[in-house]
N, C-alpha and C positions, 0 to 999 in steps of 0.2 A: 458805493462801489463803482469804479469806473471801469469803460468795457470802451471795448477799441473793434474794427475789420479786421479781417486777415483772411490772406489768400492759401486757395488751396492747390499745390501743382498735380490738378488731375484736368482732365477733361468734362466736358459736359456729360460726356457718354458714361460714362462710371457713375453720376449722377441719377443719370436716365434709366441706367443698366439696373441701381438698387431701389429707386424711388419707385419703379414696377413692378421688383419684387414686392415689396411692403406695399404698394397698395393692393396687390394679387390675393397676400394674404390675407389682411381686412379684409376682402371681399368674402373670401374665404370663410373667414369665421364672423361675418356679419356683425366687426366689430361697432361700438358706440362710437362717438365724441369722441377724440381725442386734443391731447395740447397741443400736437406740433399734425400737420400735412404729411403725405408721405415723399413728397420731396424736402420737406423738411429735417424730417426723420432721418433721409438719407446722408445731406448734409452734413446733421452731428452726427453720423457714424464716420465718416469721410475723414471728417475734424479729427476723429480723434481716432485714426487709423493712419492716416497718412500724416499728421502733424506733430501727432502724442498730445494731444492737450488732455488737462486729464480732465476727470468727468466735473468736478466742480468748476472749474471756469468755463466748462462749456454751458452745465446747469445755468450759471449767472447770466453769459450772452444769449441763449434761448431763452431766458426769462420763464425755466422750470425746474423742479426738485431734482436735489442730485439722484433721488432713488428710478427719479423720472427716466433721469437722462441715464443710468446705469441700466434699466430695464429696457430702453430704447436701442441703446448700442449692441447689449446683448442679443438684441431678438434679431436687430440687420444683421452682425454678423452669423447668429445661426443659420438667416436666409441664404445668405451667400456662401457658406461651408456645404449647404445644404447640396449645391449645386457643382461642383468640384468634382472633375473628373478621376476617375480611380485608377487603378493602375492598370488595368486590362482596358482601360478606354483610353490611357496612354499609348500602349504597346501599337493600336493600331493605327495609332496618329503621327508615330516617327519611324515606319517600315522603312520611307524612300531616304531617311538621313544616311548621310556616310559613316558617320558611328556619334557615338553621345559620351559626356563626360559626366561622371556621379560624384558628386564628394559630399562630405557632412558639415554642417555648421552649429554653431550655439548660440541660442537666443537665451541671453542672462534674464536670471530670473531675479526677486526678493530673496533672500535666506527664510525658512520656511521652517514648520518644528522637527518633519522628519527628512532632515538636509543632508545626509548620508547619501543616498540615490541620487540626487542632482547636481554632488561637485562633481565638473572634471578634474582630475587631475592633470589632462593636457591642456586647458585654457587655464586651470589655476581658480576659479573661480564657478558659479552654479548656474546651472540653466538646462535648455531644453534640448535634445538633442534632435537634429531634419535633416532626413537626407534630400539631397538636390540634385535633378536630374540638368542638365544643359544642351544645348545643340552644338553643332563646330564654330559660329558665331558666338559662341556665351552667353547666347538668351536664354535664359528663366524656362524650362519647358515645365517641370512638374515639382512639389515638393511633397514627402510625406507628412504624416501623423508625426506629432511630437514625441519620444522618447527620454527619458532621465538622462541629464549631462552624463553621469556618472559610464554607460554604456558604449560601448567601444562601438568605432561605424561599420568593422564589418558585419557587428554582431545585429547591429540596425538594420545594416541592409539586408540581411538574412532573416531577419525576424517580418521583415516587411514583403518579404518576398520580391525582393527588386533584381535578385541576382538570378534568379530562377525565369524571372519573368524576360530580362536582358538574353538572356540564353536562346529560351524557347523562340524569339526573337531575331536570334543572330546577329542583335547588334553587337558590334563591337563597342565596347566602351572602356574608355581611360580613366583611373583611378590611382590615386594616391598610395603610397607605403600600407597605410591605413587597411587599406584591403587586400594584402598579400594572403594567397593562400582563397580567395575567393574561388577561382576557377572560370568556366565556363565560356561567356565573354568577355569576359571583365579583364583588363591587363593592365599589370602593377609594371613599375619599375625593377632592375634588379637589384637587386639588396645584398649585402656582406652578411656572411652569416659564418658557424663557427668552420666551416668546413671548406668556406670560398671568403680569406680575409681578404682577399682585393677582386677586382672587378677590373676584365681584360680592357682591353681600348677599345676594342668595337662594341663592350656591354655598356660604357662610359658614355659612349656617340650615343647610345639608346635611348640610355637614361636621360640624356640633354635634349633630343628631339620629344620623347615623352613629355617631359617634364614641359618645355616649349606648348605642348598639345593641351597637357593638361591646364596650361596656366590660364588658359580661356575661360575654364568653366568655373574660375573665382568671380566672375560678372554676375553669371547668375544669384553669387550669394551677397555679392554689393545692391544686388537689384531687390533683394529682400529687407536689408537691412535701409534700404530705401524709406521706409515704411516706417517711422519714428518710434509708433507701436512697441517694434522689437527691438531697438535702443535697451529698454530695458522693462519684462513685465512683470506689472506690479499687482497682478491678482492672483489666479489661482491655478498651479502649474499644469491643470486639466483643462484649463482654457486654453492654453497654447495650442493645443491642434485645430480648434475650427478658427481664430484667429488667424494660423497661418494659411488654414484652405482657403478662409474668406478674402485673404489679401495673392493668394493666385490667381484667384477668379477675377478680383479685380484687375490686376497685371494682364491678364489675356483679353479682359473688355479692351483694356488702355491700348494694350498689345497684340491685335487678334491674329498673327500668323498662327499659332496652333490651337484660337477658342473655337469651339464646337459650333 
């Protein structure tokens, strides 16, 4: 079999950040021998988090079992989920923003046995459903917990308690059609409904500077899909959530205006 380098576009620091995780916890549990270092370890998580290589051609360039390298990936990324800020340790790390932008994304999944819960019907296609919080630059601040495509994002955000949280906060925040009807902080566009079929010129002007504000916070969900990972995942749709916590945490090592 032949095997080739390849570069990975993070920093040393995201290295450094999870190969002290993993050695912390070794320590921890006073593990044995193992086959790979814990900068090693860290590596082929990296590899195939920020690459997508999948677990058998990394097994071959590590020169260990694919069960190896599955159980290795799995365990770095629980470290770094582990550590991921929640949403009440969000709230008081963007008081001094001028407001923030929310919207939802899909991370495509496999077709799965009970595929019903995870199509969308608005992407047309299955996956996981995140909401994503942004600042007025369209950096990446926060993502949640995975959700069924299938789930509509206000209903996301409300189940996740972001809209409550946003409130009690007083941020203002800008949001899509998608979340009409949310309240609180959160301001939608105005919308044609059966009782207002047009929309005057100054609710038109609105909608154009809105929509201007909101188109920021689509960065933060190109900065996710950064991550090859989410390209498309091919495990198990309950893994989607500390996969995506573990690639925020990274993001904020890489990116530390808002890591702890």
């Amino acid at each position: 079999m032949l095997s080739y380098p390849a570069a990975i576009p993070l920093s040393t620091r995201s290295l450094h950040h999870l190969g002290g995780l993993i050695r912390a916890h070794r320590d921890q549990r006073r593990s044995r021998w193992r086959r790979l270092d814990p900068g090693r370890q860290a590596l082929l998580a990296l590899a195939h988090l920020r690459n997508g290589d999948t677990l058998t051609r990394l097994a071959a360039g590590f020169e260990i079992s694919v069960t190896t390298a599955w159980r290795y990936v799995r365990e770095a990324i629980d470290l770094l989920a582990a550590t991921a800020d929640d949403l009440d340790t969000l709230m008081t790390r963007i008081r001094l923003l001028a407001y923030a932008i929310l919207d939802g994304t899909l991370i495509p999944i496999d077709r799965v046995a009970d595929q019903k819960p995870y199509y969308s019907g608005k992407h047309r296609r299955h996956g996981m459903n995140v909401q994503v919080i942004a600042d007025p630059a369209g950096r990446l601040i926060w993502a949640s917990a995975a959700l069924p495509g299938s789930i509509h994002d206000l209903t996301a955000a409300r189940t996740h308690h972001i809209i409550d949280a946003l409130t009690r906060t007083k941020m203002m925040t800008f949001a899509d059609k998608a979340y009409q009807g949310a309240r609180g902080s959160i301001r939608t566009p105005f919308k044609r409904h059966r009782y207002r079929p047009k929309l005057s010129a100054w609710q038109k002007k609105v909608n154009r500077a809105h929509a201007r504000t909101r188109a920021i916070g689509e960065r933060a969900n190109a900065t996710i899909k950064t991550w090859k990972i989410l390209t498309k995942l091919r495990c198990s749709p309950h893994r989607a959530t500390p996969i995506v916590q573990a690639i925020l945490v990274l993001h904020h090592v890489e990116n530390p205006a808002y890591a702890g």
